[in-house]
C-alpha positions in Angstrom: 135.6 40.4 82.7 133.5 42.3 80.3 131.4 45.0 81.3 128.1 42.8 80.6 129.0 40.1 82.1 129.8 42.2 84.7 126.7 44.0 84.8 124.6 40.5 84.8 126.6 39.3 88.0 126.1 42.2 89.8 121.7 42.1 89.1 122.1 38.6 89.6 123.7 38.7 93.1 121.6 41.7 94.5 118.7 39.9 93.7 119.4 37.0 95.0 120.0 39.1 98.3 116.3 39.7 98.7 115.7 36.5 97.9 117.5 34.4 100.5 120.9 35.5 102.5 123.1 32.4 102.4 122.0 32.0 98.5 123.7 35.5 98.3 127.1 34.3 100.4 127.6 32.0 98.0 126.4 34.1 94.8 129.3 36.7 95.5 131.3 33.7 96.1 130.9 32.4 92.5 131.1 36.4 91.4 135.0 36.4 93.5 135.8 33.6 91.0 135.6 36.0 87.9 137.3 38.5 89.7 137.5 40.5 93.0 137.0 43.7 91.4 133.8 44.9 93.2 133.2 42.3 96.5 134.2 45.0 98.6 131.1 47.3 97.8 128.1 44.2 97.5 129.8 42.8 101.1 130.1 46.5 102.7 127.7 48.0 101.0 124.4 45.7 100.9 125.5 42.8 103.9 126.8 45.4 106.6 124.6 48.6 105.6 124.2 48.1 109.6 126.0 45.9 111.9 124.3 45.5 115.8 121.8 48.2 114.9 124.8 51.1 114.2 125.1 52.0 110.7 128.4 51.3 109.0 128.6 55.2 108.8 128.1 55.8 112.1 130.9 53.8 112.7 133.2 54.9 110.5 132.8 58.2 111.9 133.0 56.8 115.8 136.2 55.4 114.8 137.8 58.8 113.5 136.2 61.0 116.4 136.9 58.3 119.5 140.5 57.3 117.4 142.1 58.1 120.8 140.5 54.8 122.9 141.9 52.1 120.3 145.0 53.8 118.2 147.8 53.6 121.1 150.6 55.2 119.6 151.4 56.1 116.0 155.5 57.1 114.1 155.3 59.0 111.6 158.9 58.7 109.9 159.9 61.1 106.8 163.6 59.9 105.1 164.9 61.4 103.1 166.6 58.5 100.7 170.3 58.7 99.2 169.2 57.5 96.1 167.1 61.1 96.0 163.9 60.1 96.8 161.4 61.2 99.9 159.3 58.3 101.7 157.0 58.1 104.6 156.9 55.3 107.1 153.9 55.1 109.5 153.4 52.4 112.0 150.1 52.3 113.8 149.5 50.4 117.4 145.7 49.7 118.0 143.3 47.8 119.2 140.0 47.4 116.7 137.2 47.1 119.5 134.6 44.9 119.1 131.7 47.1 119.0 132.9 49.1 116.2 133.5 47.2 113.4 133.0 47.6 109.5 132.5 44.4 107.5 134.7 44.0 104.7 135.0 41.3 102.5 133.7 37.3 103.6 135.7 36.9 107.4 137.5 40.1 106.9 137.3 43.9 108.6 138.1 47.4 107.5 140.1 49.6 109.7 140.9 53.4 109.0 144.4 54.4 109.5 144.0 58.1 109.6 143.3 60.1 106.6 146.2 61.0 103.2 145.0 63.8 100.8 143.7 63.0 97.6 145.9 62.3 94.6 148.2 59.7 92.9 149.9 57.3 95.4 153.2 56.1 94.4 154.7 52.8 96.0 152.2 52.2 98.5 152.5 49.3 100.4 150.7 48.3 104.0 151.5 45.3 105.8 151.2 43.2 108.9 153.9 41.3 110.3 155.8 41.5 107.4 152.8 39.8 105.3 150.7 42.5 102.8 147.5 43.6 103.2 145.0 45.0 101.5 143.6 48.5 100.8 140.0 50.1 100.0 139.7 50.8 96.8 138.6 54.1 95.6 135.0 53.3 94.5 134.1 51.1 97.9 135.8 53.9 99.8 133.5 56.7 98.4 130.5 54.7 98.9 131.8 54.0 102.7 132.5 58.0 103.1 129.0 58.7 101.6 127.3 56.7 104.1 129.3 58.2 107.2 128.6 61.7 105.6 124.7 60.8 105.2 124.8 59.5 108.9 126.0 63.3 110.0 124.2 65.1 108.2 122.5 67.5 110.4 118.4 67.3 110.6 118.2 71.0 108.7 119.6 70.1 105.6 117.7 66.8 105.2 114.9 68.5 104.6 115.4 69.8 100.8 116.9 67.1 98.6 115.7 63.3 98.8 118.5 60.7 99.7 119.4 59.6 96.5 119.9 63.0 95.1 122.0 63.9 98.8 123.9 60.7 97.9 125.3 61.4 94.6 126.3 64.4 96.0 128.2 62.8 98.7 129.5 60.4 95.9 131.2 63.3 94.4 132.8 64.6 97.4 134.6 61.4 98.8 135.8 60.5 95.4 136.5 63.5 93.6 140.2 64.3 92.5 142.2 67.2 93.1 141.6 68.7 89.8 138.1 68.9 90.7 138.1 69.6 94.5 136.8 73.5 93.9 134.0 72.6 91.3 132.7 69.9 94.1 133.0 72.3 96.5 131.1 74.7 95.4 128.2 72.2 94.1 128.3 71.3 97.8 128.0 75.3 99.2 125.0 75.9 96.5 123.3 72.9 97.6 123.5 73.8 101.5 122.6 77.7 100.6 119.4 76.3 99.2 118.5 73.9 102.0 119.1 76.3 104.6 117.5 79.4 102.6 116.0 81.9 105.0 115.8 79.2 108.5 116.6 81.2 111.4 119.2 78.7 113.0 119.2 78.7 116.8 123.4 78.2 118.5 122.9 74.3 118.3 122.3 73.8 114.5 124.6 76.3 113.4 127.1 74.7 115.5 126.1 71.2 113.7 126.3 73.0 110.4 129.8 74.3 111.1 131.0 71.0 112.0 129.4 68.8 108.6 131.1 72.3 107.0 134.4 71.0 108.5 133.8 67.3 107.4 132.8 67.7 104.2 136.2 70.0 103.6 138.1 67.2 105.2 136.8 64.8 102.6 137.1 66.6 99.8 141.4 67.2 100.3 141.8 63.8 102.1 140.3 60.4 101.7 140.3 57.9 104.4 143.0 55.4 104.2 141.0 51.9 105.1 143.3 48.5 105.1 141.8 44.8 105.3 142.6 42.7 108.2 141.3 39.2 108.7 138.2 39.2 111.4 140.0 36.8 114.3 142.1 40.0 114.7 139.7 42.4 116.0 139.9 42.8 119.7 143.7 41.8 119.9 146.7 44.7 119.4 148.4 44.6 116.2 150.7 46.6 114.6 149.5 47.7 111.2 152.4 49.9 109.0 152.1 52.1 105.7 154.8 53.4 103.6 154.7 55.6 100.3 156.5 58.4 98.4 156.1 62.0 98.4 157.2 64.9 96.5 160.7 65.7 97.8 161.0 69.3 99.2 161.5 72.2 97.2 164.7 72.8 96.4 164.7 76.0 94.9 166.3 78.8 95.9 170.6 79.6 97.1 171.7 77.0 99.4 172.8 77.8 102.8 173.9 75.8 106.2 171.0 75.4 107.8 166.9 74.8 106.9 164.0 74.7 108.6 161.3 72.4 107.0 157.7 72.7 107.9 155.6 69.4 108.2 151.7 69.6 108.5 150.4 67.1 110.8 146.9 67.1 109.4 145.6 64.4 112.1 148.0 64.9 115.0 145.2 63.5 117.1 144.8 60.0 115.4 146.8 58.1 118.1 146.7 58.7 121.8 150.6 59.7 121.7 151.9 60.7 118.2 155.8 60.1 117.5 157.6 62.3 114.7 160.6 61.2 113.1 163.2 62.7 110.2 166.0 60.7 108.7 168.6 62.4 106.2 170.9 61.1 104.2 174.9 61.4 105.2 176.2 64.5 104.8 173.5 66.3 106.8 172.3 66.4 110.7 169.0 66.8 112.0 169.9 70.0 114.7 166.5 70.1 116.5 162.6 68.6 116.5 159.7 70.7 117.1 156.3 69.3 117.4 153.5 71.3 118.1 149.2 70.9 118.5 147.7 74.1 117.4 144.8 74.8 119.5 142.0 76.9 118.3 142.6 79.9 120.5 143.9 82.5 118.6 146.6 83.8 121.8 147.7 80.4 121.3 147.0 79.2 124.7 146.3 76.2 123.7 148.9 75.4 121.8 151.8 72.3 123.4 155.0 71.8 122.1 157.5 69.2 122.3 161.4 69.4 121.0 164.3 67.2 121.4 167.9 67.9 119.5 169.6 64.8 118.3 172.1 66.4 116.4 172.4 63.2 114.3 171.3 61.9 111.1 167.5 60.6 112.5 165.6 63.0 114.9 162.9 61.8 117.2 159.8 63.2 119.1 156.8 62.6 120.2 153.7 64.4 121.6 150.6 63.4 123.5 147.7 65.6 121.7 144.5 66.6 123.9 141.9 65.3 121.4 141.1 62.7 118.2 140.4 66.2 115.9 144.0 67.8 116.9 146.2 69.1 114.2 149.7 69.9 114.1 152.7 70.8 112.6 156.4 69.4 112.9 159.4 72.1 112.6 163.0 70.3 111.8 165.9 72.3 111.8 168.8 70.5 109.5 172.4 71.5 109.0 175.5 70.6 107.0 177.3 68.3 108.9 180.8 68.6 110.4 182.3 65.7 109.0 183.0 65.0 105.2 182.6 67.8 102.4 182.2 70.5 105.0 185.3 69.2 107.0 187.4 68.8 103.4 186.2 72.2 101.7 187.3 73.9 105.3 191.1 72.2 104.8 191.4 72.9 101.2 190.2 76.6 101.6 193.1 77.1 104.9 195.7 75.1 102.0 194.9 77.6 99.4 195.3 80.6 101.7 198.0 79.8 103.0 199.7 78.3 99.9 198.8 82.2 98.0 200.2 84.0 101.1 203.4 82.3 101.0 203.4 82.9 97.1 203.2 86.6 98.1 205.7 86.3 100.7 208.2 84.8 97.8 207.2 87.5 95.3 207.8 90.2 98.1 211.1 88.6 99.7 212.6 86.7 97.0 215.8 87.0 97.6 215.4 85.8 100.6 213.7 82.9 100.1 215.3 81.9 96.7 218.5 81.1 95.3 217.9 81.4 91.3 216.4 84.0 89.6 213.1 84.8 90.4 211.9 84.3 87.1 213.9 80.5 86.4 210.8 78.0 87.7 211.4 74.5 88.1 209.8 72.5 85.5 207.7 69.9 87.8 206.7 72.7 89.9 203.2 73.2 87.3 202.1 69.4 87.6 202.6 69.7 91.1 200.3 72.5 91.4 197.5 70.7 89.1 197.2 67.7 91.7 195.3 69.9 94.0 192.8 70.9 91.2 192.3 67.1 90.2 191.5 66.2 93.7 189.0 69.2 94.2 187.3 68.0 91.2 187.2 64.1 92.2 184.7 65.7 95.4 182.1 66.8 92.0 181.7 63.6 91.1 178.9 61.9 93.1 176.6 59.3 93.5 172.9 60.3 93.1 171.3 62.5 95.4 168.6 64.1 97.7 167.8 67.3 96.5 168.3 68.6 99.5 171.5 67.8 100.2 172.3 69.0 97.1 170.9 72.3 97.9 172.6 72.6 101.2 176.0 71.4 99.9 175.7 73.5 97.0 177.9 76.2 98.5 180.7 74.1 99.7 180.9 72.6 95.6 181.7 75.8 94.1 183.8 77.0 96.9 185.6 73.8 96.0 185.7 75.1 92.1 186.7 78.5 93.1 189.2 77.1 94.7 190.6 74.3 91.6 190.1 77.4 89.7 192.8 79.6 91.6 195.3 76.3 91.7 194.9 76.2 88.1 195.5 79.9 87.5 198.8 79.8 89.6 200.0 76.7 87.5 199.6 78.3 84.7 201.3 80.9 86.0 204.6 78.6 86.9 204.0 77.1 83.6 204.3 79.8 81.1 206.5 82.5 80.9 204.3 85.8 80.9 204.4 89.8 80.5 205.3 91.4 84.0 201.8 93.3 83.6 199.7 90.2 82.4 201.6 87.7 85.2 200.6 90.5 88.2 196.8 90.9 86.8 196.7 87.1 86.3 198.2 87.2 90.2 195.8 89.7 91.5 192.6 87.6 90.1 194.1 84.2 92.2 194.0 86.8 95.1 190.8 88.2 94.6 189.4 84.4 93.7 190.9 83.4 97.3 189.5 86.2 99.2 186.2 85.4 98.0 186.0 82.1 98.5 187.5 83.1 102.0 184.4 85.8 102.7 181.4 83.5 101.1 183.0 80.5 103.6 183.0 82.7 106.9 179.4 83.5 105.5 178.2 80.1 105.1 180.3 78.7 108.4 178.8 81.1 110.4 175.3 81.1 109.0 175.0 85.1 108.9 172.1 85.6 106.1 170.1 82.7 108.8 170.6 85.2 111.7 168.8 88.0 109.4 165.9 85.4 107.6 165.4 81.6 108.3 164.9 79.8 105.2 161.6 77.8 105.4 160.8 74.7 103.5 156.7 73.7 103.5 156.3 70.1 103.0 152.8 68.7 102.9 151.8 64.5 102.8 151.1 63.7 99.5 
């Protein structure tokens, strides 16, 4: 649809709105037959400005700050993907009440689902019994924050700018990106500096002020994440559920046995209980689950906590948070696991050993242990040898994979290279006939190779840089 013809249909049904409302129902009917791109904002916008005397707003906001009477429960799941990608799953149980409801298109609701910070969404879906449903859009969602932000704005900063200059302010703020979060930010502190100007606030406004302070910051990191349902569904309990990448976690850094990731929980206090959950991929356990509300005292005093250890690839908890405005954080402590590349890098390094200590037992003793000459080698013993290189180096070649694992597995790869390398060395050694001095140097480095590799696993077994430092992850929702 062109951008005139665009413009004419959306005169044409407005004024047709102040003409007569059902010749407006169907006017945005005929405008939904060039194209859905804007019924969300004439239906929201200009039907529902208020519903039963409450603005849409108001609403809004009643349904963020009382979340607790209508979302029952809320998982939160984070997996970590073999194919090396990061994706959160989020399934919310609620009941829309009746008396606070926001209009959305013709026989259709909006529901908030919590709030997602700002920025590029990658494979976002949201569904209802399996079937898709539809999300806000960035434009109607601005207009719907605007309103909600205009509804609570406190009576001492209405008195400066007129509404139309308060709402293209408010505009900016619920759909600004994150390039431009700090330049709306400060057009937003400038503004209230010049409202309030010299007032002499009494405990109750600056209180107010403080908490539109809070709001506004909220809006301008986060947006609201609003999903269509169909308007025969309010007042019954349905499961709505959201899933999208994130950026994986940061990988950087020496690999070690054990990590601790962080996880903001930005709105901890959606859902009357909150459930946490961490999947990752094989090759890795989840060790322990910490999931805390940080209160507002400073002695923490405030603060609950709830833990579980699965010791299993998915981890579990979940945490009943005092209030709708409760944040949080989720700690989740991961380790190599026992089984697989840990369990085979363990073997090979106690083969090694004990294959270069008996070589030094033959070098020391060999008359003892040998009939021939010490220097005559049998001629397969070389390719013999190189098997055990060959297989070390089958373990490098992998599927695709988290970053994370790759991190944390790291160590046990170049033990595994180390030790190829030393197998190598000593074939060579049985293979070509060398100088006495270059044969016991060449020896000494398949020793020194092996001790090493014996040192950095004892190291890495037994965690001992964790026990000085804990290596900390942050990951935050994208």
């Amino acid at each position: 649809m062109s951008s005139e013809l665009d413009g004419r249909l959306r005169t044409s049904c407005a004024s047709v709105f102040l003409i007569d409302q059902q010749i407006f129902e169907s006017r945005v009917q005929l405008c939904l037959h060039f194209g859905e791109v804007w019924h969300h904002s004439i239906v929201s916008i200009l039907t529902a400005r208020r519903r039963g005397g409450v603005a849409v707003g108001e609403t809004l906001n009643l349904l963020l700050t009382q979340s607790q009477n209508w979302v029952h429960r809320r998982v939160d799941a984070l997996r970590l993907d073999v194919d090396g990608t990061t994706r959160r799953f989020v399934s919310v149980d609620l009941t829309l009440p009746k008396d606070r409801v926001i209009p959305g298109s013709k026989g259709h609701v909006l529901i908030p689902l919590g709030v997602l910070e700002k920025g590029p969404k990658q494979r976002l879906n949201t569904s209802h019994e399996g079937k898709p449903v539809p999300v806000l859009g960035r434009q109607e969602h601005a207009k719907l924050v605007a309103e909600m932000l205009e509804e609570k704005l406190p009576p001492t900063l209405k008195a400066v700018w007129s509404r139309s200059s308060r709402r293209e302010l408010f505009l900016a703020i619920a759909s600004c990106q994150t390039d431009s979060i700090d330049e709306t930010g400060d057009r937003y502190e400038v503004w209230r500096d010049d409202a309030l100007g010299n007032k002499v606030l009494d405990e109750a406004a600056r209180q107010q002020i403080e908490d539109f302070d809070a709001l506004v910051g909220q809006m301008l990191t986060n947006f609201v994440f609003l999903v269509e349902v169909k308007e025969e569904l309010v007042g019954q309990r349905l499961i709505l559920k959201y899933a999208l990448d994130q950026a994986a976690p940061n990988s950087r850094g020496s690999g070690t046995k054990r990590l601790v990731i962080l996880q903001p929980v930005p709105d901890l206090g959606f859902a009357a209980s909150h459930h946490m959950e961490v999947e990752v991929p094989a090759g890795l356990v989840v060790d322990s689950l910490t999931l805390a509300e940080i209160g507002e005292a400073e002695d923490g005093s405030g603060d609950q906590f709830a833990e579980s250890f699965p010791e299993g690839r998915v981890g579990h908890v979940n945490i009943e948070p005092s209030t709708p405005q409760a944040v949080g954080v989720l700690r989740a402590e991961i380790s190599v696991a026992r089984q697989g590349l840990f369990f085979f890098t363990q073997w090979t390094l106690i083969s090694v050993v004990a294959l270069v200590v008996f070589a030094s037992l033959v070098r020391l003793f060999d008359q003892f242990f040998l009939k021939m000459e010490p220097d005559t080698i049998p001629s397969p013993a070389a390719s013999i040898l190189l098997v055990g290189p060959a297989l070390l180096i089958s373990w490098m070649s992998r599927l695709p994979e988290h970053r994370l694992v790759a991190r944390m597995v790291g160590p046990l790869r170049g033990m595994l290279i180390l030790s190829a390398l030393a197998l190598t060395i000593v074939a060579g050694l049985a293979a070509v006939r060398l100088q006495p001095t270059v044969w016991e140097g060449a020896w000494w480095v398949v020793v020194a190779l092996v001790a090493a590799v014996s040192v950095w696993f004892m190291y890495f077994r037994f965690d001992w840089r964790i026990r000085g430092h804990q290596p900390e992850l942050v990951v935050e929702y994208t």
